[in-house]
PQR file with spaces between the fields and no chain letter, atoms N, CA, C, O and H, PARSE charges and radii, in Angstrom:
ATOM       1  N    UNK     1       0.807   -1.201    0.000 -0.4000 1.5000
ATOM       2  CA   UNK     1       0.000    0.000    0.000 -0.0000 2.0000
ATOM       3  C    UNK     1       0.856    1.273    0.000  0.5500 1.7000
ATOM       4  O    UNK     1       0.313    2.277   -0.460 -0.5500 1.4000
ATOM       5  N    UNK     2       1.985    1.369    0.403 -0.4000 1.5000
ATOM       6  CA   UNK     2       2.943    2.189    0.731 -0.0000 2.0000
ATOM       7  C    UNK     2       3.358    2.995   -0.549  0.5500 1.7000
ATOM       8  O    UNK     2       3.395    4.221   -0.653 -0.5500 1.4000
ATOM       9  H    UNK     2       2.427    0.553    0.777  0.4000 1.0000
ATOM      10  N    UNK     3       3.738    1.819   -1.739 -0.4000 1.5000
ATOM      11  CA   UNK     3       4.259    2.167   -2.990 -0.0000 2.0000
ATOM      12  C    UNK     3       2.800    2.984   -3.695  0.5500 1.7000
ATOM      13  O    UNK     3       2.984    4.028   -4.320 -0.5500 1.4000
ATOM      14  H    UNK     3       3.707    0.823   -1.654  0.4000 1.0000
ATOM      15  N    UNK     4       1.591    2.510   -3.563 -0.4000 1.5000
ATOM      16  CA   UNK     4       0.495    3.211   -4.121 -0.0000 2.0000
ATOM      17  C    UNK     4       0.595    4.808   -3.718  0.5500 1.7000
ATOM      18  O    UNK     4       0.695    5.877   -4.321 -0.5500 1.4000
ATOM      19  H    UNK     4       1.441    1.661   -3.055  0.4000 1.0000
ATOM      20  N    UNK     5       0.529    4.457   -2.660 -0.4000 1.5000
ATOM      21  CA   UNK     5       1.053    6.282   -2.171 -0.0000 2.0000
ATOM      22  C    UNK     5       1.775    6.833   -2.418  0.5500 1.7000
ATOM      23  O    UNK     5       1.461    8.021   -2.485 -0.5500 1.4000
ATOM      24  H    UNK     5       0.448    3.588   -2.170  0.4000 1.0000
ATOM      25  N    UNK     6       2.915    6.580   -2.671 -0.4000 1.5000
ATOM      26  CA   UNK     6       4.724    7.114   -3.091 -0.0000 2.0000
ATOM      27  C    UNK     6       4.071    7.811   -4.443  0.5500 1.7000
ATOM      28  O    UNK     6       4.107    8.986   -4.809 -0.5500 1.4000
ATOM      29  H    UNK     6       3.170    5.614   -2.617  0.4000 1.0000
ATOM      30  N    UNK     7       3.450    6.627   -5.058 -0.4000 1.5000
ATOM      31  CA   UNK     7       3.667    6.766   -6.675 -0.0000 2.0000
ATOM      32  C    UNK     7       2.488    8.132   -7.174  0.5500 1.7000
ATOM      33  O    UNK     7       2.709    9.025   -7.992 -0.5500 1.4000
ATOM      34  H    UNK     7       3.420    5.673   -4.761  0.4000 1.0000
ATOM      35  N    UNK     8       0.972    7.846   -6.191 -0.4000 1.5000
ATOM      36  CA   UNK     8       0.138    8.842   -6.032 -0.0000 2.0000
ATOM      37  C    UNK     8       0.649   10.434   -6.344  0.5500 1.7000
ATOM      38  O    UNK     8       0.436   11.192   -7.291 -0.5500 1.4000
ATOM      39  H    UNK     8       0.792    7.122   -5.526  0.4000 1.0000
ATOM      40  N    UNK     9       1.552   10.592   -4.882 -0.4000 1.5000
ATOM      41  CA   UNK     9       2.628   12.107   -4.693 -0.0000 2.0000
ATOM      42  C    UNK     9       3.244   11.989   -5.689  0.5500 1.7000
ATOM      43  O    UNK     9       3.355   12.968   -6.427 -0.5500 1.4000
ATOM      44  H    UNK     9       1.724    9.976   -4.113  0.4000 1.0000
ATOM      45  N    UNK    10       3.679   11.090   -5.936 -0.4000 1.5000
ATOM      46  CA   UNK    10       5.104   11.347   -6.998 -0.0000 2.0000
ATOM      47  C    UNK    10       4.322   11.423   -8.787  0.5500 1.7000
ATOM      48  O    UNK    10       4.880   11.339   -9.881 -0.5500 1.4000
ATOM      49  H    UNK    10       3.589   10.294   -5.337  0.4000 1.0000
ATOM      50  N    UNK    11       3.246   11.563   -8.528 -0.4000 1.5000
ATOM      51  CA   UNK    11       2.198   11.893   -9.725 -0.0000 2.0000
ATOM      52  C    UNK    11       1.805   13.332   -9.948  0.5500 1.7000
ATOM      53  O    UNK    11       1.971   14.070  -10.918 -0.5500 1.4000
ATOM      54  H    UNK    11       2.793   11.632   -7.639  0.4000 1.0000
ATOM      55  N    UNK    12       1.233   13.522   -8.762 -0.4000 1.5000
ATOM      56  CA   UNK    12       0.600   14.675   -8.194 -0.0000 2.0000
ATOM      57  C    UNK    12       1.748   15.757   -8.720  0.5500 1.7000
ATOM      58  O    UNK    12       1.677   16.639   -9.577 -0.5500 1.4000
ATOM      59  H    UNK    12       1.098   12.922   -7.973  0.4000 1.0000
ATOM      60  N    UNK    13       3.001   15.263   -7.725 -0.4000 1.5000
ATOM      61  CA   UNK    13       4.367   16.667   -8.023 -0.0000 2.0000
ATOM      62  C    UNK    13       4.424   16.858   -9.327  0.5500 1.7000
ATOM      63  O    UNK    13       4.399   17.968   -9.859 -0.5500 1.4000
ATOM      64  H    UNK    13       3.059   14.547   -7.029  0.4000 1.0000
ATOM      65  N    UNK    14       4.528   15.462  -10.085 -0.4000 1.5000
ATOM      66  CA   UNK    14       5.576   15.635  -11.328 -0.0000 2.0000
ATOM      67  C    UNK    14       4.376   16.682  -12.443  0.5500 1.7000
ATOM      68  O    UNK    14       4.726   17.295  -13.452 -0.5500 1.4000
ATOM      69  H    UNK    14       4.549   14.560   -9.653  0.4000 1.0000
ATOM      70  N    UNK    15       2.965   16.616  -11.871 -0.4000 1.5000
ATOM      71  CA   UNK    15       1.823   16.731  -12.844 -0.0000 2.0000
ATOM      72  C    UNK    15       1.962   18.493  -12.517  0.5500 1.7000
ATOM      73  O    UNK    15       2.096   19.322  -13.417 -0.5500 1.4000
ATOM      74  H    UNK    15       2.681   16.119  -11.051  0.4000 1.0000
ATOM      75  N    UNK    16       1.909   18.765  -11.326 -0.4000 1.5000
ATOM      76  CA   UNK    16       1.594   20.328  -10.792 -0.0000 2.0000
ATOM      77  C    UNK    16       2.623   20.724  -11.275  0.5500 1.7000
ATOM      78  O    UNK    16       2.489   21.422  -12.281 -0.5500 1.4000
ATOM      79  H    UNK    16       1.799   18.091  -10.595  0.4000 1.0000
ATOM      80  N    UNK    17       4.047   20.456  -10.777 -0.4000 1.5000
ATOM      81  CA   UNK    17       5.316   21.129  -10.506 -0.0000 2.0000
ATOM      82  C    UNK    17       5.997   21.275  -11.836  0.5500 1.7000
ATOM      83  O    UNK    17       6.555   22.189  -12.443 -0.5500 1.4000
ATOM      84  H    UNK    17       4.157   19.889   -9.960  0.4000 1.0000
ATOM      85  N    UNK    18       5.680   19.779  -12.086 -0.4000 1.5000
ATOM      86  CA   UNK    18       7.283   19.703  -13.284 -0.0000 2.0000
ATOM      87  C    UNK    18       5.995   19.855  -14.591  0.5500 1.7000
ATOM      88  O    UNK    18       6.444   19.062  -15.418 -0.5500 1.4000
ATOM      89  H    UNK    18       5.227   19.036  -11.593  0.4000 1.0000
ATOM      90  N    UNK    19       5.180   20.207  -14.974 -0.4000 1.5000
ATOM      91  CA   UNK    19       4.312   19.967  -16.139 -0.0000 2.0000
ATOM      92  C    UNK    19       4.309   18.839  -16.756  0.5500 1.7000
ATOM      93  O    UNK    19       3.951   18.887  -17.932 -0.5500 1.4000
ATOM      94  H    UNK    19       4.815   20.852  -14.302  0.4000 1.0000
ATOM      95  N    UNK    20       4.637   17.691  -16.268 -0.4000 1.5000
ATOM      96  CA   UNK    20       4.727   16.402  -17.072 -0.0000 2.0000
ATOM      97  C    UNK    20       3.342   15.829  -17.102  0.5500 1.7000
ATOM      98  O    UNK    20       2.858   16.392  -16.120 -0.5500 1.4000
ATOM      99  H    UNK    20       4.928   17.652  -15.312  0.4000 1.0000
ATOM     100  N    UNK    21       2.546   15.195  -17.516 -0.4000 1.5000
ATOM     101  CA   UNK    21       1.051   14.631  -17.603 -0.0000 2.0000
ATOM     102  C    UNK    21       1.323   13.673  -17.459  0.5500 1.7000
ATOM     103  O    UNK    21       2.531   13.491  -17.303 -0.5500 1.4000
ATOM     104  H    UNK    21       2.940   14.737  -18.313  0.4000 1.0000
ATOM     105  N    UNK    22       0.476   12.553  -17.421 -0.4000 1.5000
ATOM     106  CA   UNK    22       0.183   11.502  -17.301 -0.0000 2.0000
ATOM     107  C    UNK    22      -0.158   10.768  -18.351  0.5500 1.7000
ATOM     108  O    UNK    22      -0.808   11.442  -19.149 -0.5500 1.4000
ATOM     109  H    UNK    22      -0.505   12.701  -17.548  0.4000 1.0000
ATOM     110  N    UNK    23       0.083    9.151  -18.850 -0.4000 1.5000
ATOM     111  CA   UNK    23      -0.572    9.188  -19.963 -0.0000 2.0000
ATOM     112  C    UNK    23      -1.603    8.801  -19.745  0.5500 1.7000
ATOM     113  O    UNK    23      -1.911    8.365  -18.636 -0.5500 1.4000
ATOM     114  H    UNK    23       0.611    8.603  -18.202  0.4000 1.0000
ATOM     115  N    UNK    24      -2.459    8.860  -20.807 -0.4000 1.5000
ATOM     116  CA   UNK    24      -4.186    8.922  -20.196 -0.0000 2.0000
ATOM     117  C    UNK    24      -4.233    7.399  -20.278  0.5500 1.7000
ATOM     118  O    UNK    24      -3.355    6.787  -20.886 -0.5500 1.4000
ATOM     119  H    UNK    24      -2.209    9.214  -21.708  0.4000 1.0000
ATOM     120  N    UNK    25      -5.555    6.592  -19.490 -0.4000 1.5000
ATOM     121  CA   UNK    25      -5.374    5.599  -18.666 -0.0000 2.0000
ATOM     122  C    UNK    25      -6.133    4.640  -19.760  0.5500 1.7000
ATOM     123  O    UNK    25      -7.270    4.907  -20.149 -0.5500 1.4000
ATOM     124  H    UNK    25      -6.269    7.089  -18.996  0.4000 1.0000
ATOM     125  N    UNK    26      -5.426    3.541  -20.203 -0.4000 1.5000
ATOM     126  CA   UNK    26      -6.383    2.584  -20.916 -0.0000 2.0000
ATOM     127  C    UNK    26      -7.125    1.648  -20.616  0.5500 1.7000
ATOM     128  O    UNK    26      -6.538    0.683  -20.126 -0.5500 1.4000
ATOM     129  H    UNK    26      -4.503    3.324  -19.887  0.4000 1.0000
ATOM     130  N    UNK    27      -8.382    1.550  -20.742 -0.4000 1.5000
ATOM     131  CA   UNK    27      -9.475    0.940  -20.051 -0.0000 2.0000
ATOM     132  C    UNK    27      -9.489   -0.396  -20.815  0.5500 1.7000
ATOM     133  O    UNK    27      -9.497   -0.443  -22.045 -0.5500 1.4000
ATOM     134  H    UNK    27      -8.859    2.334  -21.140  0.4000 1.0000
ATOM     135  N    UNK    28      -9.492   -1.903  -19.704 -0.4000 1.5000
ATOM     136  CA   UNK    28      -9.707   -3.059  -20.505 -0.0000 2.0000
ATOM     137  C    UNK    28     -10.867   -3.299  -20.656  0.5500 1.7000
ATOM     138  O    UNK    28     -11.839   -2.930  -19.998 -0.5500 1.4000
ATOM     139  H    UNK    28      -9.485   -1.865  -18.705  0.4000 1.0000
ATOM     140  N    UNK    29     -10.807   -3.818  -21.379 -0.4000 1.5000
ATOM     141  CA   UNK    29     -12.585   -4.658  -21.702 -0.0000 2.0000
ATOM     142  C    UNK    29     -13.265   -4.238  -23.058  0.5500 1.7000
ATOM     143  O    UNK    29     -12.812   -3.815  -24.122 -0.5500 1.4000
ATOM     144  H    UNK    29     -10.017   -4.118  -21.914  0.4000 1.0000
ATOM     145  N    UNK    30     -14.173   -4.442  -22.731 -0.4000 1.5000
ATOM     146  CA   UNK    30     -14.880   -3.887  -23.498 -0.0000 2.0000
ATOM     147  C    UNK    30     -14.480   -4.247  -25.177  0.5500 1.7000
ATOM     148  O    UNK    30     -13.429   -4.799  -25.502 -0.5500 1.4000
ATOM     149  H    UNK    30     -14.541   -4.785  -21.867  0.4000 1.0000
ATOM     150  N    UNK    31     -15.793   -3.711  -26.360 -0.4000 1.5000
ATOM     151  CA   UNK    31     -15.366   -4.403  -27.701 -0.0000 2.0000
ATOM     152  C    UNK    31     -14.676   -3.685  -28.617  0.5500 1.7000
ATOM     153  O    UNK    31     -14.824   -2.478  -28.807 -0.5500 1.4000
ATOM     154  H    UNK    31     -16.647   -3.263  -26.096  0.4000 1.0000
ATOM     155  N    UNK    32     -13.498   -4.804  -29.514 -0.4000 1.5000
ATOM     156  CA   UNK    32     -13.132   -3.596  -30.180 -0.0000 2.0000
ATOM     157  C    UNK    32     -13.575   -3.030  -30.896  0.5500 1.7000
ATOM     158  O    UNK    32     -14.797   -3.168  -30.949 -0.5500 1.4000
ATOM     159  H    UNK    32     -13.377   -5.785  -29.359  0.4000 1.0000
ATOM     160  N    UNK    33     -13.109   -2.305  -31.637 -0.4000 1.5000
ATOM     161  CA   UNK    33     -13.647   -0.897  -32.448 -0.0000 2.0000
ATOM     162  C    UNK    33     -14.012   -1.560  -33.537  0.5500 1.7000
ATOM     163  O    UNK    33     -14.363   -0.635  -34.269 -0.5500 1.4000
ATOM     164  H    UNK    33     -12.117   -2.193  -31.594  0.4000 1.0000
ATOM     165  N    UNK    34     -14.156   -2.485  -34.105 -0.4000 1.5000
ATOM     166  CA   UNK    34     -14.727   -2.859  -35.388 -0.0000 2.0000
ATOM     167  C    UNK    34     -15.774   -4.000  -34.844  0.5500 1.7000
ATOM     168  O    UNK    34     -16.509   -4.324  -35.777 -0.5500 1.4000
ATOM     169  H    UNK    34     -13.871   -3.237  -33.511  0.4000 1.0000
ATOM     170  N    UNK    35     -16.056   -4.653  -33.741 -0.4000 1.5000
ATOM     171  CA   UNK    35     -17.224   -4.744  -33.018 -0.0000 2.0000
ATOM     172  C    UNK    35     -18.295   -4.157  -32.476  0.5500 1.7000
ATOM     173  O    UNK    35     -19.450   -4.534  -32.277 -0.5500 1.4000
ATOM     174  H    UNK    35     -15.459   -4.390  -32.983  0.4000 1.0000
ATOM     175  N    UNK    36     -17.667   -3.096  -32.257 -0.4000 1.5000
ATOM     176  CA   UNK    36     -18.287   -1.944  -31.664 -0.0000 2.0000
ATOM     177  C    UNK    36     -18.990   -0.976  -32.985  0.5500 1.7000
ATOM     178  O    UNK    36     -19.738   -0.023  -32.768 -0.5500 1.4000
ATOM     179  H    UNK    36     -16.729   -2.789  -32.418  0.4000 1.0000
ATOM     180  N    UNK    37     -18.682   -1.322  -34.018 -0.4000 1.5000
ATOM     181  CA   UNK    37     -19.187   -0.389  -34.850 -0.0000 2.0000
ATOM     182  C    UNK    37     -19.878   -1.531  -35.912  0.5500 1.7000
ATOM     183  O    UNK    37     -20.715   -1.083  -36.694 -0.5500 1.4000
ATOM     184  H    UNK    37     -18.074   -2.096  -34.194  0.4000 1.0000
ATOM     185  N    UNK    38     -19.604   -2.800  -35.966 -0.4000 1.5000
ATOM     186  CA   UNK    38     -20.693   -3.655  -36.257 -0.0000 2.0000
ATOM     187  C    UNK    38     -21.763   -3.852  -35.318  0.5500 1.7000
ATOM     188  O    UNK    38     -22.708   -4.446  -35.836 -0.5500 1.4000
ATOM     189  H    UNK    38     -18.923   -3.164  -35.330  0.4000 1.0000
ATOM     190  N    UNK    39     -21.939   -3.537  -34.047 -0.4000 1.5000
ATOM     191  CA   UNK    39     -23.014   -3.379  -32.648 -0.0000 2.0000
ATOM     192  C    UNK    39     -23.554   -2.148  -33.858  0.5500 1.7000
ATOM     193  O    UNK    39     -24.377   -2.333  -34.755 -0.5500 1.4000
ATOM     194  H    UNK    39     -21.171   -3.054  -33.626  0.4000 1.0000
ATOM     195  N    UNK    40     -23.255   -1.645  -33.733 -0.4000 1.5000
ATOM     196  CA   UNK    40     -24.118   -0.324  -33.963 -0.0000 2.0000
ATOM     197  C    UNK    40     -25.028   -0.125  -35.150  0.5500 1.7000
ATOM     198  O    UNK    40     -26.097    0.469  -35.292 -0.5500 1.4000
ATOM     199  H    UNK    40     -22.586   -1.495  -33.005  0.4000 1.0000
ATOM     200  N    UNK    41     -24.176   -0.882  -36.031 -0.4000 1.5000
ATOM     201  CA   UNK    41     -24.899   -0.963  -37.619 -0.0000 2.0000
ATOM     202  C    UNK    41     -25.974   -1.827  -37.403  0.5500 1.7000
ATOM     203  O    UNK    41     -27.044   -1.426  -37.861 -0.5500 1.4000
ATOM     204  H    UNK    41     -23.307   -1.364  -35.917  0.4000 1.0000
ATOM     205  N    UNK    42     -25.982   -3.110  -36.720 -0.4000 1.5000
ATOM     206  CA   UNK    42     -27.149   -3.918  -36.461 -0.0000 2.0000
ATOM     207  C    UNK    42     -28.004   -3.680  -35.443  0.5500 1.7000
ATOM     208  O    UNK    42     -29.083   -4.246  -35.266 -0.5500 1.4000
ATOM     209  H    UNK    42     -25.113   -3.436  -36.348  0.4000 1.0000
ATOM     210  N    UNK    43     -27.388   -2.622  -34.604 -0.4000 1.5000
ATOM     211  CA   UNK    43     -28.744   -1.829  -33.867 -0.0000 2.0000
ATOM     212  C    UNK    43     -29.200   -0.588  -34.440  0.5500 1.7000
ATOM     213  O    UNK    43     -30.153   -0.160  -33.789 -0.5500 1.4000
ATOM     214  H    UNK    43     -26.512   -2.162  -34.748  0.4000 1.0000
ATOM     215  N    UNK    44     -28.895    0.129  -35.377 -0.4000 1.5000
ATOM     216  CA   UNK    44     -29.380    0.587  -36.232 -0.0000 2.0000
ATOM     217  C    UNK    44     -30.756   -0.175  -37.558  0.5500 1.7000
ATOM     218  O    UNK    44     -31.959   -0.084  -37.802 -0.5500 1.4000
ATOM     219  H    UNK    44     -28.121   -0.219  -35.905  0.4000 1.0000
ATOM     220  N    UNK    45     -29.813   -0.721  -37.940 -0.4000 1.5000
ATOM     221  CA   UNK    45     -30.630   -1.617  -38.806 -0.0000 2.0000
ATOM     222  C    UNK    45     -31.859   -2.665  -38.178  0.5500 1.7000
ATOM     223  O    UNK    45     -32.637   -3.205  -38.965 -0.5500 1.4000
ATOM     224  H    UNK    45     -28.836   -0.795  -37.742  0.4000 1.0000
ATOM     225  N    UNK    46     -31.964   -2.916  -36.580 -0.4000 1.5000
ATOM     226  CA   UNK    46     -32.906   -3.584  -36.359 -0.0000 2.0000
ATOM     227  C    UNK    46     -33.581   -2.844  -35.038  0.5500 1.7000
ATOM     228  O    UNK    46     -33.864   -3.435  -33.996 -0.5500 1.4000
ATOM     229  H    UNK    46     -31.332   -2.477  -35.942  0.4000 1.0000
ATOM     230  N    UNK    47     -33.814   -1.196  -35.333 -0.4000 1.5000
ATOM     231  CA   UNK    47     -34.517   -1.085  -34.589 -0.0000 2.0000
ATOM     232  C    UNK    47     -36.005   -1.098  -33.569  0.5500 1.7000
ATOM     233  O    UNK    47     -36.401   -0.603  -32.514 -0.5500 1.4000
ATOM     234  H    UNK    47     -33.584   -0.716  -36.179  0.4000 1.0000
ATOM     235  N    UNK    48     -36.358   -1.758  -34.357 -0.4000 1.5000
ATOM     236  CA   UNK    48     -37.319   -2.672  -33.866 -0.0000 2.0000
ATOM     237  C    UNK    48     -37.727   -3.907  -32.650  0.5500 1.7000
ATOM     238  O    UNK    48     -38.725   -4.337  -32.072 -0.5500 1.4000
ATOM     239  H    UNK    48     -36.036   -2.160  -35.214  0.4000 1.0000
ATOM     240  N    UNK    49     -35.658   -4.235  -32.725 -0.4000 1.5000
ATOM     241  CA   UNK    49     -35.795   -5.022  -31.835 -0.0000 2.0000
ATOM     242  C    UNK    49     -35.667   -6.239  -32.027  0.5500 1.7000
ATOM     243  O    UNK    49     -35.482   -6.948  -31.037 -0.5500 1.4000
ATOM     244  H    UNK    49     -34.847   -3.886  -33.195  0.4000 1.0000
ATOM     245  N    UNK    50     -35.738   -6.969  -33.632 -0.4000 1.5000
ATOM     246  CA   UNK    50     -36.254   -8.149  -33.861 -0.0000 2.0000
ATOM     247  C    UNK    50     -34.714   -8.905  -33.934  0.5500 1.7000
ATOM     248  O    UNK    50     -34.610  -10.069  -34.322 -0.5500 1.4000
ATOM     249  H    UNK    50     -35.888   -6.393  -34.436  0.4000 1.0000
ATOM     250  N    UNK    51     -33.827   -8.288  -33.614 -0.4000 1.5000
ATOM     251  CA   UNK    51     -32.329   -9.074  -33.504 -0.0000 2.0000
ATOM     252  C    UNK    51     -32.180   -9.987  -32.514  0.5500 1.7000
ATOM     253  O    UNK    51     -31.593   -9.371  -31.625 -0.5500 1.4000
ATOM     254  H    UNK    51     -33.912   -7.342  -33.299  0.4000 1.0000
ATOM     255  N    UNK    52     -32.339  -10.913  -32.211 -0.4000 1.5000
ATOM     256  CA   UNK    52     -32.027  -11.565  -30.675 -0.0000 2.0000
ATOM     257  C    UNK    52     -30.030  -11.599  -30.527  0.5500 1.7000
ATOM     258  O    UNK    52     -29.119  -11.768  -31.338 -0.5500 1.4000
ATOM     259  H    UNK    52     -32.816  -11.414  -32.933  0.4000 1.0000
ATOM     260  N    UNK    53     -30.082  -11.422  -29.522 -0.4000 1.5000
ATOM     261  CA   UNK    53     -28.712  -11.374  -28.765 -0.0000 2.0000
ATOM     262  C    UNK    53     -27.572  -12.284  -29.407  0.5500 1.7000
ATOM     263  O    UNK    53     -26.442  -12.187  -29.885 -0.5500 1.4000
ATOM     264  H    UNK    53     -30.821  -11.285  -28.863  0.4000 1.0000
ATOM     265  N    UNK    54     -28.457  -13.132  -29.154 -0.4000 1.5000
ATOM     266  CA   UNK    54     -27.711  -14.533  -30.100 -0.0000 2.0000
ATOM     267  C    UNK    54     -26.587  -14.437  -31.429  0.5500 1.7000
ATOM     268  O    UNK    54     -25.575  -14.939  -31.918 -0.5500 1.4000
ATOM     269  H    UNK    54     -29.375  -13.211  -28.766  0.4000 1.0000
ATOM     270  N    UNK    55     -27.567  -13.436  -31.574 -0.4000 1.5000
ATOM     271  CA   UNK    55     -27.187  -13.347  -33.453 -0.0000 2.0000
ATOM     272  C    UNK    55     -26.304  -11.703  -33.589  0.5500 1.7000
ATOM     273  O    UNK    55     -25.557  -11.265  -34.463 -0.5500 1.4000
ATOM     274  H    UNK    55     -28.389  -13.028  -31.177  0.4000 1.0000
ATOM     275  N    UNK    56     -26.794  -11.127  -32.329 -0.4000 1.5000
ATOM     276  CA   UNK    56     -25.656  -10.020  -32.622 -0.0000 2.0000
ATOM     277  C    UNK    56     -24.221  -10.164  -32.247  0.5500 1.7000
ATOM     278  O    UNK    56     -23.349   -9.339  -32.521 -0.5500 1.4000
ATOM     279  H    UNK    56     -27.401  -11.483  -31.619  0.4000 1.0000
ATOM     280  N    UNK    57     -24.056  -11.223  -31.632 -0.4000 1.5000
ATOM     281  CA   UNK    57     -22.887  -11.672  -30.629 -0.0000 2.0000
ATOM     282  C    UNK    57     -22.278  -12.657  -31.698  0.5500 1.7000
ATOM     283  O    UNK    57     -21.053  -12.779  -31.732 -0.5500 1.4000
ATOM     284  H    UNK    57     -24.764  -11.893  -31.409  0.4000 1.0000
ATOM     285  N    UNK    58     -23.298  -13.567  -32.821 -0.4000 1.5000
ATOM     286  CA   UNK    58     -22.879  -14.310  -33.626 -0.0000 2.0000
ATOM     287  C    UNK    58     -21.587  -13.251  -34.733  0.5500 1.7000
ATOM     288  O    UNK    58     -20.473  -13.338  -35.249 -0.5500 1.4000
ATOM     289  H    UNK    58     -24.293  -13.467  -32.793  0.4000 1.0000
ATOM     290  N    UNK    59     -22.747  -12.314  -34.568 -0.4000 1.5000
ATOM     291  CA   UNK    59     -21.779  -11.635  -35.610 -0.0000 2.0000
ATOM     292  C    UNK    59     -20.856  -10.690  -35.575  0.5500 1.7000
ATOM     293  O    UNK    59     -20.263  -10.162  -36.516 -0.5500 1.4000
ATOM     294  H    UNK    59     -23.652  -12.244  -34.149  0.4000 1.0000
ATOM     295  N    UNK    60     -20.758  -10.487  -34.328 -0.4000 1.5000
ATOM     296  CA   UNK    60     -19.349   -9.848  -33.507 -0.0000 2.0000
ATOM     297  C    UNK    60     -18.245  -11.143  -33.087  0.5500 1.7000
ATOM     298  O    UNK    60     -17.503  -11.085  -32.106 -0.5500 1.4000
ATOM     299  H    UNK    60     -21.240  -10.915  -33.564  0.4000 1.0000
ATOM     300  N    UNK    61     -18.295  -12.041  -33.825 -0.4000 1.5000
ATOM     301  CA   UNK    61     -17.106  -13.190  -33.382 -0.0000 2.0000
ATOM     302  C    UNK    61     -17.265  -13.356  -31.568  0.5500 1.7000
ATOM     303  O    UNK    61     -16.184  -13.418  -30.983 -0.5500 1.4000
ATOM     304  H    UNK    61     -18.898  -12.088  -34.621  0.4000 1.0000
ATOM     305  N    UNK    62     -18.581  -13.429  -30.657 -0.4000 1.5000
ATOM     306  CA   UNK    62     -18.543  -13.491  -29.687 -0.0000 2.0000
ATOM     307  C    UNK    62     -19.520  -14.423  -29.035  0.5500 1.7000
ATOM     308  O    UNK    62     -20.466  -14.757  -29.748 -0.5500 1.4000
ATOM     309  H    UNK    62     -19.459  -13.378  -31.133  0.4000 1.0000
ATOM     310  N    UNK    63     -19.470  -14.966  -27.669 -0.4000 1.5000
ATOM     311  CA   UNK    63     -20.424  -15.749  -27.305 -0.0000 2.0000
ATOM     312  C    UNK    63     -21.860  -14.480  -27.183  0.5500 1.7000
ATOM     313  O    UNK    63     -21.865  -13.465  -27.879 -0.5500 1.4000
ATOM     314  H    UNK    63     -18.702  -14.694  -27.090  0.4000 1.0000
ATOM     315  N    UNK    64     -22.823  -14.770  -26.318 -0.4000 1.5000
ATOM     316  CA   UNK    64     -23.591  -14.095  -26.315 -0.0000 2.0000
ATOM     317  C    UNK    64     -23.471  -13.245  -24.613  0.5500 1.7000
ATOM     318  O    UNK    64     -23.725  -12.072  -24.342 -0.5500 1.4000
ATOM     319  H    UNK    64     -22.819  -15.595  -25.753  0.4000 1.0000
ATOM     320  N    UNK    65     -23.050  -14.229  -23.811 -0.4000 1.5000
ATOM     321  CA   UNK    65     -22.058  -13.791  -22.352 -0.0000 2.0000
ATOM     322  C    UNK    65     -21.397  -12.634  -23.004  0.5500 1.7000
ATOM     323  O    UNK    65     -21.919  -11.535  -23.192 -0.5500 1.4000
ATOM     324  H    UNK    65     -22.844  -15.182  -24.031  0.4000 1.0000
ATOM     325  N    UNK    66     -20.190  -12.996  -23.329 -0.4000 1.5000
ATOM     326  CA   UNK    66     -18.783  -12.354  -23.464 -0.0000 2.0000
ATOM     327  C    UNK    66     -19.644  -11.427  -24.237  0.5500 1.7000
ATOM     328  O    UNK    66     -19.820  -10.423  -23.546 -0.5500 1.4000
ATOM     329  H    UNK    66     -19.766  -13.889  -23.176  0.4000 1.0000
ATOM     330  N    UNK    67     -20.181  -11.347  -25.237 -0.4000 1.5000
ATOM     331  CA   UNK    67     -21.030   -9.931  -25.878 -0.0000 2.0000
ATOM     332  C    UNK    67     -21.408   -9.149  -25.110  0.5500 1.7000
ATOM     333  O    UNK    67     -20.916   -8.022  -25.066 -0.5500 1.4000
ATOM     334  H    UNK    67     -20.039  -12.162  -25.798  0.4000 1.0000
ATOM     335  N    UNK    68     -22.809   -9.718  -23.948 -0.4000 1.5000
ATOM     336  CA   UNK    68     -23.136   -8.600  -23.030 -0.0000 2.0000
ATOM     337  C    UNK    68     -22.310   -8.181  -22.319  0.5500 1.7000
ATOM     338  O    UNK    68     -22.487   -6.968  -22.436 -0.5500 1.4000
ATOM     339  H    UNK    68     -23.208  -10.634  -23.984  0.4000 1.0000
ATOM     340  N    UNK    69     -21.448   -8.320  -21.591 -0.4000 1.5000
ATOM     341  CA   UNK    69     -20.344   -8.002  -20.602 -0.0000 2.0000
ATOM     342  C    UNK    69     -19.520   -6.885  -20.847  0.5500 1.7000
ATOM     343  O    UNK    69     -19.244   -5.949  -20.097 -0.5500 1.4000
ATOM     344  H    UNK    69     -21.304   -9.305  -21.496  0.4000 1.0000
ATOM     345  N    UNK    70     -18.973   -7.244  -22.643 -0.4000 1.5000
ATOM     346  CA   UNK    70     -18.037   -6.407  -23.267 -0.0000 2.0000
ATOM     347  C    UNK    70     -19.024   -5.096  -23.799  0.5500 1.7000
ATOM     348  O    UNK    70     -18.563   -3.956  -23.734 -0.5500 1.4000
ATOM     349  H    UNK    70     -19.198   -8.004  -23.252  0.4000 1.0000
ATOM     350  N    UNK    71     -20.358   -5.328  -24.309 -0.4000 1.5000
ATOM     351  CA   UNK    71     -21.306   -4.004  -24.677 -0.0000 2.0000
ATOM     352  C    UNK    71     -21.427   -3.447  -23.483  0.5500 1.7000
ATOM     353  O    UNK    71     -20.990   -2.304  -23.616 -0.5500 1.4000
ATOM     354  H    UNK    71     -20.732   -6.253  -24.362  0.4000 1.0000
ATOM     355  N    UNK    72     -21.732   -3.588  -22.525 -0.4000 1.5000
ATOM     356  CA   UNK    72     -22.269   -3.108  -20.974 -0.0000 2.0000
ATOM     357  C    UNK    72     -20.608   -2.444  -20.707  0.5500 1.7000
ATOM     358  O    UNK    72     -20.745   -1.511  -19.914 -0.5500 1.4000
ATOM     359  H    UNK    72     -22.087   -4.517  -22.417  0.4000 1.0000
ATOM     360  N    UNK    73     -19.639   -2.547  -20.956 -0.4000 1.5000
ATOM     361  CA   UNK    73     -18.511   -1.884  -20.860 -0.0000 2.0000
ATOM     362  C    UNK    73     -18.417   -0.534  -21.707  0.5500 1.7000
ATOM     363  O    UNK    73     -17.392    0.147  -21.671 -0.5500 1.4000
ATOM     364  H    UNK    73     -19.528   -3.305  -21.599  0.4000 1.0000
């Protein structure tokens, strides 16, 4: 827990003092970007609703689990 703190301050200084930034933080999960933009075309295209889960997850190379988990991200 000690080092979490060190590194915290030693963030804080280098960010205020010395102008250095941080690099911005990459988030896991979630689908990639050419999943994520096939999600969208087939919720576009079936707004109605009549897509079952099944088949949007079929066509994102995903189970239908691992689909919701990674969309809900």
């Amino acid at each position: 827990m000690p080092g979490v703190i060190l590194r915290a301050a030693a963030a804080h200084l280098m960010n205020d003092y010395a102008g250095v930034d941080q690099p911005a933080v990459r988030h896991r999960g979630g689908l990639a970007c050419w999943q994520q933009k096939r999600a969208t075309e087939l919720l576009s295209e079936n707004l109605d609703g009549s897509l079952p889960l099944a088949d949007m997850a079929d066509k994102c190379s995903l189970s239908p689990g691992h689909f919701s988990r990674a969309f809900g991200q």
